[in-house]
N, C-alpha and C positions, 0 to 999 in steps of 0.2 A: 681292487686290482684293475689297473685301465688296461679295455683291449689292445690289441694290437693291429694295426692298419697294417695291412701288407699293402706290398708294393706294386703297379699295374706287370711288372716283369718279371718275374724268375731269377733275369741275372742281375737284376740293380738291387740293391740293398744298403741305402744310405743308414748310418748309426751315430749322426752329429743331428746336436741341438736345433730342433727346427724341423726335421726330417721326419715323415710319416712315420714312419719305422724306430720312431726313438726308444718307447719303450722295450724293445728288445732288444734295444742296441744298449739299453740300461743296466738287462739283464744279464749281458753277454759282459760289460763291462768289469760289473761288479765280478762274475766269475773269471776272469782272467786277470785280475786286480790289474786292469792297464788306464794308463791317464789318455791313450792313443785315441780319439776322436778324427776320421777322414773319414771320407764314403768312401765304401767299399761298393765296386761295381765290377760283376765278371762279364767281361768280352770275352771273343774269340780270340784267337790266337795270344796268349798268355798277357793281353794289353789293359791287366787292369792292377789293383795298387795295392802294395803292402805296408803295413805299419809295424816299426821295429825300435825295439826300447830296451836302455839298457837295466838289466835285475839287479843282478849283485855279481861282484869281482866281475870278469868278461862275459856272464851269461845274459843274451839277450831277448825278449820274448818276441818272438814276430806272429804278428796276427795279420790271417789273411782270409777275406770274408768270415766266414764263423770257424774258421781253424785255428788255434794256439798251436805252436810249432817253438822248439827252443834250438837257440844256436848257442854254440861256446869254444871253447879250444881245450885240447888234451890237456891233462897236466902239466907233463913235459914242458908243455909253452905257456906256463902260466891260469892254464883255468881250469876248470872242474869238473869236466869233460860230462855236461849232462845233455848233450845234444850235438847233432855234427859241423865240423865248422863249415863256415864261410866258403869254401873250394868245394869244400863236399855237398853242399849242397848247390852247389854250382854244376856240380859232374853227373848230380840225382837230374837236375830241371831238363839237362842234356839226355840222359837216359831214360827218365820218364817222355820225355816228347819220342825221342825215336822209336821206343816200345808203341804207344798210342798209334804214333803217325802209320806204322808199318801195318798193325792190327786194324784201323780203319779204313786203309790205303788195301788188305785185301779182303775185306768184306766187299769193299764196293766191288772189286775186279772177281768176287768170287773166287777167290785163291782159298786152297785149303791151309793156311796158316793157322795150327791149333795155341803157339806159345812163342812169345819172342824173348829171351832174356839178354839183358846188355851188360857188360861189365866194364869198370872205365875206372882210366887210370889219369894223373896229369902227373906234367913232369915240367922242370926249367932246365932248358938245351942252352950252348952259345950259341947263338944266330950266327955264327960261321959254321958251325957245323951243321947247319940243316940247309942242303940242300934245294929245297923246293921254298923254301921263307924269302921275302921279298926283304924282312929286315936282315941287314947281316952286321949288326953291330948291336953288341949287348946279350939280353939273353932274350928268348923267345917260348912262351907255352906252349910244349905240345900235351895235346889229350889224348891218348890211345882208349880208342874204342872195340870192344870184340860185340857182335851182333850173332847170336845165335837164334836160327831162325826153327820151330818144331813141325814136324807136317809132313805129308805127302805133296813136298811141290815138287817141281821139275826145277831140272839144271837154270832154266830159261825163266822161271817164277823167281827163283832165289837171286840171281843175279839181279832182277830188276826190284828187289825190293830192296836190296843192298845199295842200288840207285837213287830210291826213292828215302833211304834215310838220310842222305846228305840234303833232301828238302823240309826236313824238320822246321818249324818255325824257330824253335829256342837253336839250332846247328846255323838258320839261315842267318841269326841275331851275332852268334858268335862270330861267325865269319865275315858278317856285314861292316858296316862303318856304325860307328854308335858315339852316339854324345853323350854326356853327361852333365846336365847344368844342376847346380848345385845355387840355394840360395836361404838365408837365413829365415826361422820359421819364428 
């Protein structure tokens, strides 16, 4: 059995041919039966890459550093509901970061925040009926967010962390401008 060379960094972990790290990226292969080969590298703020292949009918495996994760669609809409879909895991990336962002945002400031739970919803509005949307033609995503905050904080604590979760990285992404370039592999 050949060692395994780890990597000079903790968040870099390349798993393609060539790559220090191959053998365990061999191991990791064969255990996820995926043909998916990119480096996998974790940055901060959510800026590093995932590999997503389709299984069988619409279930797809997404592997993200050493994680398997399965995405699919209900029944109802054709698949076989063994993991959540595509939106829903979109409303988790949004509620996992505002959870985080708020729990590290008051350690630093010393805020007694013992628990944050987030619940989230998304919906399709007309864009004439939503007053505050810049688009008014077609339909526009709203997310409804509820942020429950747990703790001895003050009126004056809770207000500003309700502030600070509009600065989530994955809230600033949604809200921002985003490309998309797409090109054949």
């Amino acid at each position: 059995m050949r060692s395994v060379v780890k990597t000079p960094h903790p968040d870099s972990s390349p798993i393609c041919p060539g790559d220090r790290n191959f053998s365990e990226a061999e191991t990791m292969r064969s255990l996820y039966n995926t043909k998916a080969c990119i480096p996998f590298h974790h940055t901060m703020f959510g800026m590093g890459r995932v590999s997503v292949e389709s299984a069988s009918n619409l279930q797809q495996r997404v592997v993200v550093r050493r994680h398997l994760l399965w995405a699919d669609e209900p029944v109802e809409a054709g698949g076989d509901d063994t993991g959540p879909n595509p939106y829903e895991y979109l409303l988790a990336a949004l509620g996992n970061c505002t959870s985080m962002t708020l729990l590290l945002y008051a350690r630093r400031k010393g805020m007694p925040l013992e628990r944050v739970a987030v619940e989230l919803e998304d919906s399709r509005i007309h864009a004439e009926d939503c007053a505050d949307c810049e688009s008014k033609v077609g339909f526009v995503t709203e997310i409804h967010r509820r942020i429950r905050l747990e703790g001895p904080l003050t009126d004056e604590q809770r207000a500003r962390l309700m502030e600070i979760a509009t600065r989530c990285p994955v809230h600033r992404t949604l809200t921002g401008e985003i490309k998309i370039r797409d090109s054949a592999a």
